[in-house]
C-alpha positions in Angstrom: 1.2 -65.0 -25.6 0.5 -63.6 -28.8 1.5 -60.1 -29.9 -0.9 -58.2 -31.5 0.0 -55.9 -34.1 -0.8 -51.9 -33.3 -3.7 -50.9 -35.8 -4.5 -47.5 -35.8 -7.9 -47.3 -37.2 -9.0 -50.1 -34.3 -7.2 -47.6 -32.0 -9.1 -44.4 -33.1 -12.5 -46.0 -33.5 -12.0 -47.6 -29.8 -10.7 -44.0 -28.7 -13.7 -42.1 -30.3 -16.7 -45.2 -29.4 -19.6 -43.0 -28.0 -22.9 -44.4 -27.2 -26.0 -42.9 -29.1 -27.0 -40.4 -26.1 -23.7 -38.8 -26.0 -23.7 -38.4 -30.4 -26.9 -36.5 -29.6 -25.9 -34.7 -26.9 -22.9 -33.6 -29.1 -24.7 -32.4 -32.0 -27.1 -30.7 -29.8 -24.7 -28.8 -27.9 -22.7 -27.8 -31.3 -26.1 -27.1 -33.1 -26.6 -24.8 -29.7 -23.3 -23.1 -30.4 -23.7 -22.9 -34.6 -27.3 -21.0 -33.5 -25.5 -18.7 -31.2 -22.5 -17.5 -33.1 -24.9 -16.6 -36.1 -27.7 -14.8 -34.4 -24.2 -12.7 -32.5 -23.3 -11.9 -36.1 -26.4 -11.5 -37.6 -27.1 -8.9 -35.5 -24.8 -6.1 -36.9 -26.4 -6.3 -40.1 -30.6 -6.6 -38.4 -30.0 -3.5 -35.9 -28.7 -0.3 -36.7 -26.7 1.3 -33.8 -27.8 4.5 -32.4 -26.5 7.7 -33.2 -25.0 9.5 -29.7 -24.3 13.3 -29.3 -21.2 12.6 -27.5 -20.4 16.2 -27.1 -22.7 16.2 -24.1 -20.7 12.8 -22.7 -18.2 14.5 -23.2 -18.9 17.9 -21.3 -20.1 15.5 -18.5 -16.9 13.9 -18.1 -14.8 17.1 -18.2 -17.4 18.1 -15.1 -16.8 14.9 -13.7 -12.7 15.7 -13.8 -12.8 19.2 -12.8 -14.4 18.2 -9.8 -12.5 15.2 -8.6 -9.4 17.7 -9.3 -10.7 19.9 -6.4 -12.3 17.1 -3.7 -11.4 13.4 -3.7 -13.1 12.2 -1.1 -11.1 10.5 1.7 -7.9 12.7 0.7 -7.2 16.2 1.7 -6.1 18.5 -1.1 -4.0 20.4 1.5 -0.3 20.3 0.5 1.7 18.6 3.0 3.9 20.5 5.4 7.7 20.3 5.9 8.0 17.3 8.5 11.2 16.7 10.1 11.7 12.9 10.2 13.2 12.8 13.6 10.0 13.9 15.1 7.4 13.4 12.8 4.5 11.1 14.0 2.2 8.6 12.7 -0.1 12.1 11.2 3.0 13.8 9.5 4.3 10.4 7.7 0.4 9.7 6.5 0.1 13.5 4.8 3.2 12.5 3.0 1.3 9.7 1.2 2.1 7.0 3.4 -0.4 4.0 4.5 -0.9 3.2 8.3 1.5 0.0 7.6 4.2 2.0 6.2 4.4 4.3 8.8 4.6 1.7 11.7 7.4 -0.1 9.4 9.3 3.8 9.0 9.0 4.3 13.1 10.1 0.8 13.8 13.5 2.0 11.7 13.6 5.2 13.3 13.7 3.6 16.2 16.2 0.5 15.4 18.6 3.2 14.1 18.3 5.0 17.6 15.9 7.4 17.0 17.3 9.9 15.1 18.2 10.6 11.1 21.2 12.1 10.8 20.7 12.5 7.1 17.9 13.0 4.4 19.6 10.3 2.3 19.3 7.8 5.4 15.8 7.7 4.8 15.6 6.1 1.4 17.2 2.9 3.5 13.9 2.4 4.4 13.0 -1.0 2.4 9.2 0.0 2.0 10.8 4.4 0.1 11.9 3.3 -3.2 14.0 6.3 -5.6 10.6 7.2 -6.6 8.9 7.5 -3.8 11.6 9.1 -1.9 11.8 11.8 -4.6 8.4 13.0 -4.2 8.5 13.3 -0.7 12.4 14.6 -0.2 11.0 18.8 -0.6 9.0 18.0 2.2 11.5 16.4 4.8 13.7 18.7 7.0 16.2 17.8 9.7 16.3 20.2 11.8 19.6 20.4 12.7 20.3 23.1 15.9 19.3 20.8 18.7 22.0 19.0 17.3 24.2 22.0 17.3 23.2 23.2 20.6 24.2 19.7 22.1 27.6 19.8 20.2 28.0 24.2 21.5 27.3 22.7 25.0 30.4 20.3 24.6 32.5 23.0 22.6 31.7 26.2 23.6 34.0 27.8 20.5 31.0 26.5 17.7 28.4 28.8 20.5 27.5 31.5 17.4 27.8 28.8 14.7 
């Protein structure tokens, strides 16, 4: 067996062999792009652009702002109302801002920790409340705190007009 020495010219014009179909279908297909690229560019200096009042856009758009401010349809521009997480439902947790998923993940923790938050903070435990999210929502969650009280005055009647 004889070794053949590498050649690279025999290797590049065996790599770039095309029969005579695919040549013209080459050129064709680059003349097709040449054409397009210079009509694109041609076209800035054949066609003037139009002139546009943009001051009436732009009062348009300032309409169009003011009025999603005041109705975005599917949410309610009522404030939400204090909730207390204890007893809050699947309503209260969605006027906070919360999807119908989220709030079945929050009750399922309310109800793994026993039902019952005995602090604010406990609720940013929650995987799905980041910082963020939990500070937008924290003016707006209360624990109310004397049915708590009243259980512990029933046990220790000296904390009765605490």
């Amino acid at each position: 067996m004889v070794k053949r020495q590498f050649n690279l010219t025999d290797h590049l014009l065996e790599l770039f062999d095309t029969f005579k179909h695919e040549r013209k279908g080459v050129l064709f297909f680059s003349f097709l792009i040449i054409l397009v690229l210079t009509f694109h560019f041609s076209m800035d200096y054949l066609v003037e652009a139009p002139n546009i009042n943009t001051h009436q856009l732009d009062s348009l758009i300032a309409e169009s702002v003011e009025v999603s401010n005041t109705s975005v349809p599917g949410k309610s521009n009522v404030k939400p109302k204090t909730i207390d997480p204890n007893t809050a439902g699947k309503i209260g947790w969605m006027q906070l801002g919360f999807s119908e998923k989220q709030v079945k993940s929050i009750l399922n923790y309310r109800s793994a920790i026993g039902g019952k938050f005995k602090d604010i903070k406990h609720i940013q435990k929650i995987y799905i409340i980041d910082s963020f999210k939990f500070s937008k929502i924290k003016p707006y969650l209360s624990i109310e705190t004397h049915g708590m009280l009243d259980s512990v005055a029933s046990v220790h009647p000296k904390l009765e007009n605490f």
